[in-house]
N, C-alpha and C positions, 0 to 999 in steps of 0.2 A: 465243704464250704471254704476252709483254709487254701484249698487247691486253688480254687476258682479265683482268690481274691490276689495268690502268686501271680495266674495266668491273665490275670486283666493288670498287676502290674506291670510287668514282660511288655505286653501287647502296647500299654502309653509310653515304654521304653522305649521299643525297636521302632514302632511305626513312624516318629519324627527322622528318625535316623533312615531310612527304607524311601521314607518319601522325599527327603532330601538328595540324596542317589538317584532316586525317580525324576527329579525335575531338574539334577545338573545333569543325565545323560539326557532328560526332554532337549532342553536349552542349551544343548553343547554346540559351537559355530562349525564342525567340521566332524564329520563321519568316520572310524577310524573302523576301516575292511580289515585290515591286517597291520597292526603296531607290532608289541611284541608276542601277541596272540589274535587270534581269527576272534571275530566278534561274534558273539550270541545268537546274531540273528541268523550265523551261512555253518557250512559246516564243508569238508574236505570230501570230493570226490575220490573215491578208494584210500589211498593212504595218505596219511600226514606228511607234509611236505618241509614242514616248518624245521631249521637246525639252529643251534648257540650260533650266536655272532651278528652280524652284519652291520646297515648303517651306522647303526647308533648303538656306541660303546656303551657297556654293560652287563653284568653279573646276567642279571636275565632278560639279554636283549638277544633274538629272535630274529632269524629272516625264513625268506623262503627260496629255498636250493632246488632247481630246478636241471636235469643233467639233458643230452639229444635222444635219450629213450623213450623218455614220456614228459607230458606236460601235468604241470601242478594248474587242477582245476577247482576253485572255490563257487560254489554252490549256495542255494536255496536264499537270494537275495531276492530283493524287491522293491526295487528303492527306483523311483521317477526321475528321470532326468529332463530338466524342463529349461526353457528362457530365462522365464523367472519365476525362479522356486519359490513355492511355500512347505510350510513347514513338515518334511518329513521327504522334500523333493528337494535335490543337487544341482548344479551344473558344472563345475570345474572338476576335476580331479587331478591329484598333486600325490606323484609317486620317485623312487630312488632303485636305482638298479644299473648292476654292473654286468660286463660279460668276461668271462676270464677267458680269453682266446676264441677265434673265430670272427664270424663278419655279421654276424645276425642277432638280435633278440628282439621278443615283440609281447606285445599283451592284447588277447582280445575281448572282447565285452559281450559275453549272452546275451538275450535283449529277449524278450514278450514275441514269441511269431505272431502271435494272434492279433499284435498291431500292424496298422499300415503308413510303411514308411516309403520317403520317396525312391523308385528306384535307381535313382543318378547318384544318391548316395551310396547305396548298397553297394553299386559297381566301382564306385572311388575308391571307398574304403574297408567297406566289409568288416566294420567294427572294430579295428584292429591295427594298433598302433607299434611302429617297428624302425628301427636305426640299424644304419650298415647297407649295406652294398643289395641293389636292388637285385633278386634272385629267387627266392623259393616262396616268398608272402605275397599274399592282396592285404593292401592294406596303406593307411597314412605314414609318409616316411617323415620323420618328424627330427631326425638328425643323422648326417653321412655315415656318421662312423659307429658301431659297438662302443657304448661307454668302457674305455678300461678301466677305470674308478666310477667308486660309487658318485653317482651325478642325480638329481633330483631333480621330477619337470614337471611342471605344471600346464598343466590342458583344458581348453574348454569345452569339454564333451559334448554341449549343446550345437556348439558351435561348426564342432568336424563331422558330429552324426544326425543331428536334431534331435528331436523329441522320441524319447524310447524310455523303457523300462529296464533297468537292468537287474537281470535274473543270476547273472555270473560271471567270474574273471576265468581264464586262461592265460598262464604263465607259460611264453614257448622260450626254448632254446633249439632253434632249427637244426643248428651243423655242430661240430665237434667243441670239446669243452662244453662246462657248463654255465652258468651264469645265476644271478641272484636277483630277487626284489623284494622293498621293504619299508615300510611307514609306506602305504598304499590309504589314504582320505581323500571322501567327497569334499567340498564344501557349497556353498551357495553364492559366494563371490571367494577375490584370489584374495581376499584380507584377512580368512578365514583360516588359511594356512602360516601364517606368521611371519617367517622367518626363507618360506620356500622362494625363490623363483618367482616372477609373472611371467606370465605369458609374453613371447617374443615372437615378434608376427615374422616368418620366414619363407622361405620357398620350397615347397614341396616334390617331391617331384612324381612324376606319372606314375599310377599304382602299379603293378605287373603282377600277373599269376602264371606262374609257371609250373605242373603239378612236383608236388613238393613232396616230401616222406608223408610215411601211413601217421595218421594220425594227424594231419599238420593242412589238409588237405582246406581249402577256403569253407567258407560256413553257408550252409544253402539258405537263399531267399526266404521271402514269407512264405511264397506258392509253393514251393518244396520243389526249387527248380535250383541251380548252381549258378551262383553268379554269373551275367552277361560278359565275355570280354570278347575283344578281336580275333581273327582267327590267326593275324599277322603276329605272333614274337609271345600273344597272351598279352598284349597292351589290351587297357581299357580303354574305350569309347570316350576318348577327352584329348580334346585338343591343347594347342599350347595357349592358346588366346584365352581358354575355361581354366587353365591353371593358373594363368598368372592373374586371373581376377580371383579366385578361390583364393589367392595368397596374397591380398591385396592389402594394406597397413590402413586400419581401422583404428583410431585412437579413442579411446574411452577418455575426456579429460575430466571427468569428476574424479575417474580412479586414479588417474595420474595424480590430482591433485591430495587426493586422499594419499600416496604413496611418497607426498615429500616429508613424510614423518613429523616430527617436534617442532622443528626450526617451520614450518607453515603457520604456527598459532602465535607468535610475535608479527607476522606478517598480515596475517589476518587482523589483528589490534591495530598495526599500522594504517591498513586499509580502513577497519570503521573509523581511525580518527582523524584522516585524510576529508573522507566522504563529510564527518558531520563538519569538518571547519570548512568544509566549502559553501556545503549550504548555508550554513551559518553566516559567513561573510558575503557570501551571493547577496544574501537579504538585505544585510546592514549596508553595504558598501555600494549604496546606488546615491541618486540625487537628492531623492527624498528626504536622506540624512545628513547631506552633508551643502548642498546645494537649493535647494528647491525651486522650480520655475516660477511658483507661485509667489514665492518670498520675494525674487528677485524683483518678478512684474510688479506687485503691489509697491516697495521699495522706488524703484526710478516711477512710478506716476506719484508718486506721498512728494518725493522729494522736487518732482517738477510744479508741484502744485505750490512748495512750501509750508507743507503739512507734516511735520515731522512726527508728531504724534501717531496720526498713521500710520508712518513709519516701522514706529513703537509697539505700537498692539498688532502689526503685523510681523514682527519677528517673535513675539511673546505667542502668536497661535503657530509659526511655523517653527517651531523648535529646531534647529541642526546650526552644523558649524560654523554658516555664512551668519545665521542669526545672530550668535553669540558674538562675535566678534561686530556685527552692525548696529548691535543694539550697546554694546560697551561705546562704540564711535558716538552714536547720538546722546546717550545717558550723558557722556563725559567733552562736551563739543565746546564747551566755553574753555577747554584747555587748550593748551597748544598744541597747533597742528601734526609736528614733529611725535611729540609723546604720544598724542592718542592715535597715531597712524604705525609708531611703534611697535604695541601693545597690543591692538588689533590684529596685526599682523602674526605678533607671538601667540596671541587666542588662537587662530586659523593654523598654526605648524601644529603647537601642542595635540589638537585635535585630528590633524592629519598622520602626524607621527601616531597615534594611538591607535588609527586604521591601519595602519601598516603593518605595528607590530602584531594587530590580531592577524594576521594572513601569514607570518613567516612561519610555524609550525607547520607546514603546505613545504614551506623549503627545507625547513629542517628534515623531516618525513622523507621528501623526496630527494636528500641522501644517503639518508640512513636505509632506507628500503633494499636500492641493489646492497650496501655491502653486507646488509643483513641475508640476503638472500644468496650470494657469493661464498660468505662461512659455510652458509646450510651446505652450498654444491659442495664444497671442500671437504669437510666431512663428508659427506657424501660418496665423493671420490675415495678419500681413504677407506672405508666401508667396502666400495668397489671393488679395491685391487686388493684388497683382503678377502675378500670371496674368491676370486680369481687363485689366488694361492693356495686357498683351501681345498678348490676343486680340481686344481691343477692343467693341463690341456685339454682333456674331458670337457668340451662342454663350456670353456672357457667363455671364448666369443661371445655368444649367447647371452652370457650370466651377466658378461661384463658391458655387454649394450646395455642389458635392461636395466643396471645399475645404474649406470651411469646417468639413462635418460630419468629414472629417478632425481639422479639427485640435481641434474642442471632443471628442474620444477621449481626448486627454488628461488634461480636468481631469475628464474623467465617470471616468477611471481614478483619478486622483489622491480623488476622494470616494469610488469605493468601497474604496480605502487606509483613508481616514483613520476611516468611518464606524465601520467594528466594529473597528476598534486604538480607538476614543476610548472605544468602550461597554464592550471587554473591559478595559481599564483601572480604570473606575469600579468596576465588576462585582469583580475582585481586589479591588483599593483596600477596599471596603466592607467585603468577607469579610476580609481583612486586619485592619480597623479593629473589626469584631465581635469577632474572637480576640483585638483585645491587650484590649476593654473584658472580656471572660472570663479574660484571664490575669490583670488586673488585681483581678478578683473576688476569685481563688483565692490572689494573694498576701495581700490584707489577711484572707480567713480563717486564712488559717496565723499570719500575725505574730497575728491576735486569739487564736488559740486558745493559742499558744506563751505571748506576754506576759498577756495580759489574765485570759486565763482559770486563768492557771498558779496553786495557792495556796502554791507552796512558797516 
C-alpha cells in the first residue's frame, strides 16, 4: 500500500512536467532536423555523421561533416510540405553550411514516391538544392559560389518544389575537400526562424545533369524512370523565357511589413491616430456646424420682413458658429454698431480658430511619421552592414539586399503616414477657411441691414 501511494505521488509529480515538454515541442514555431543533435523522429542512414564544432560556438555544439566519399543521409522523416501549413506541416526551411575548398555542395530532399508531383518540377530541380559552378548536380542553383564561410539561407521549399512529403535529407560534397551543415529547421513562415535570412528572390540558373560520381547520381522520378533531360550538354527542358519567370520578384507585403521589426508599432499608433482625427473633423468641419444654409436662409427672409425675432428662434434651433455670433448681433443691436460688429466678429475667429486647431495633429503626425520611419531605416541599416561583416563575402550581397529592403519598410511606412494626414489636413483647412470667408459675409449683411439700412 505504501508502494502505491509513493508511485501515484511520482506520477502527479512528473506528469505536469512531461506534459509541459509535450506541448512546448506541440507548439514550438520551427522544426529543428539537426541543431546540435538529429531529432527523435529521423535517425542516421549507416553511420553518424555528426562532429564537435560548427555554426554555432559551443561546448556541445555539433555539425554535420560530410567528406567526397559518401554522403550523410538523415532518415525516417515524415513531415508535409504544403502552401499553407497546418500544424505538424512546413514550408520554408532555413539551414547554414560551409564548403572548405572545391566548387560544389548541395542538399537534397527524399520525398513520398507514392505522390504525384508535377513533372516540370522534377526535371528543374530534382529536389536538390546546390551552390558553385554548374557541373556534376540536377538541381536548384541557389548561389554562384561554394560558401567559404558558414552562410545561412533560408528557402521556400513549397515554393521551388510544391507539395511533397518529405521522407529525408542528403547532405552531398561532390568534389574534393569536404564541407559541413548545421542548424538545419523547417518552419511554416520565415518569422519562424528569428534571426535567419528571408528569402531573396534571385536568378537561377538552368539546372544541368551531367552523370556525376557513384553515389551522387540524380534521384529517379515517381514512375521509376531518371529524370527527363536534353540530349544536347544534359540541359533540362527549359528555356530562358520559363526561367526568368520562375525567378520572377514576388513580394509578400504583409511579410515585409511584418519584417520592419519595433520601430512599425509607433507607426502603426501614428496611423490610427491620423485615420480617427480625420474622420473626426471630416464630420465636424462641414457647414452644418459652422455655417448652415438653413440659418442663413431663414436669417435674410426674418430680416427682410423685419422680424427679428425670427431671426432669434432661428439661430437658437440652428446652433453653429454663424449662429453665435448672429444671435449676439440681434440680442445686443441697441448698442453701437462698431462694438457689436466687433465682438461678433471675435465670436466667428474664436470659433474658427478652435476648428483649426482640432485638425493640426494631421500636421503634426504627418511630420513626425517620415522621420519616424527614417530612424527605424537607420538602424536598420546599421543592423545591415553588421550582418554583412559577420558573414563576410559569403553570401554578402544577398544578406545585405534583404536587409536593407527590410529596413527602408519603415520610412516607405512612415510616407505613406504622412502623405494623406498632410493632403486631408489642407483639404479641412481650406473648407474650414471657405465657411468662416461665408460666415464672415452673413455678419456684415446683417450689421448692414440692422444699422445702415435702418431709417428709424
Amino acid at each position: 500500500m505504501r508502494k502505491i501511494k509513493i508511485l501515484m505521488l511520482l506520477a502527479v509529480t512528473v506528469a505536469p512536467i512531461f506534459t509541459t515538454t509535450t506541448l512546448k515541442a506541440q507548439t514550438s514555431k520551427k522544426y529543428a532536423i539537426f541543431g546540435d543533435t538529429l531529432t527523435t523522429d529521423a535517425q542516421w542512414q549507416g553511420k553518424d555523421f555528426s562532429r564537435k564544432g560548427g555554426y554555432i560556438a559551443g561546448s556541445n555544439s555539433r555539425y554535420i561533416y560530410v567528406n567526397p566519399k559518401d554522403s550523410a543521409i538523415i532518415a525516417g522523416l515524415s513531415i508535409p510540405v504544403r502552401e499553407n501549413p497546418a500544424p505538424g506541416e512546413y514550408r520554408y526551411i532555413s539551414f547554414a553550411w560551409v564548403k572548405w575548398g572545391g566548387e560544389q555542395i548541395a542538399m537534397r530532399f527524399e520525398h513520398d514516391s507514392t505522390a504525384k508531383y508535377s513533372a516540370s518540377v522534377k526535371r528543374k530541380y530534382n529536389y536538390t538544392y546546390f551552390a558553385g559552378e554548374v557541373n556534376d548536380l540536377t538541381g536548384l542553383r541557389i548561389a554562384t559560389k561554394a560558401p567559404g564561410n558558414w552562410v545561412v539561407t533560408t528557402r521556400d521549399l513549397w515554393k521551388d518544389f510544391g507539395n511533397f512529403t518529405l521522407t529525408g535529407i542528403s547532405f552531398i560534397c561532390p568534389v574534393r575537400r569536404d564541407a559541413g551543415f548545421d542548424a538545419v529547421y523547417l518552419g511554416r513562415s520565415q518569422n519562424d526562424f528569428g534571426n535567419a535570412p528571408q528569402i531573396v528572390p534571385d536568378k537561377v540558373a538552368t539546372p544541368q545533369a551531367v552523370g556525376g560520381d557513384e553515389g551522387l547520381s540524380p534521384a529517379e522520378d515517381d514512375e521509376g524512370g531518371q529524370s527527363e533531360m536534353s540530349a544536347e550538354g544534359g540541359q533540362s527542358e527549359m528555356s530562358v523565357e520559363e526561367e526568368g519567370q520562375s525567378a520572377a520578384v514576388q513580394i509578400d507585403w504583409a511579410a515585409q511589413i511584418r519584417a520592419g521589426g519595433a520601430w512599425m508599432y509607433p507607426l502603426y499608433l501614428l496611423g490610427v491616430m491620423a485615420l480617427a482625427v480625420a474622420l473626426q473633423r471630416m464630420m465636424t468641419s462641414r457647414a452644418k456646424y459652422l455655417a448652415p444654409r438653413k440659418l442663413r436662409t431663414a436669417v435674410r427672409d426674418s430680416l427682410s420682413k423685419g422680424n427679428i425675432d425670427d431671426a432669434v428662434t432661428a439661430c437658437e434651433k440652428y446652433s453653429s458658429t454663424l449662429s453665435k455670433s448672429v444671435q449676439f448681433i440681434f440680442l445686443h443691436r441697441n448698442a453701437g454698431r462698431e462694438a457689436v460688429s466687433q465682438t461678433a466678429g471675435d465670436i466667428a475667429s474664436r470659433d474658427i480658430r478652435a476648428h483649426i486647431a482640432r485638425i493640426y495633429p494631421l500636421s503634426v503626425i504627418a511630420s513626425i511619421a517620415p522621420l519616424l520611419g527614417l530612424l527605424g531605416t537607420i538602424v536598420g541599416m546599421i543592423e545591415a552592414f553588421g550582418i554583412v561583416a559577420l558573414y563576410g563575402d559569403e553570401g554578402g550581397a544577398a544578406i545585405l539586399s534583404d536587409s536593407i529592403s527590410k529596413a527602408l519598410i519603415t520610412t516607405a511606412a512612415g510616407l505613406i503616414i504622412a502623405a494623406p494626414s498632410i493632403y486631408i489636413y489642407f483639404v479641412i483647412k481650406n473648407k474650414i477657411m471657405r465657411l468662416a470667408s461665408l460666415i464672415e459675409i452673413e455678419i456684415e449683411n446683417v450689421i448692414t441691414t440692422l444699422y445702415l439700412n435702418d431709417k428709424q
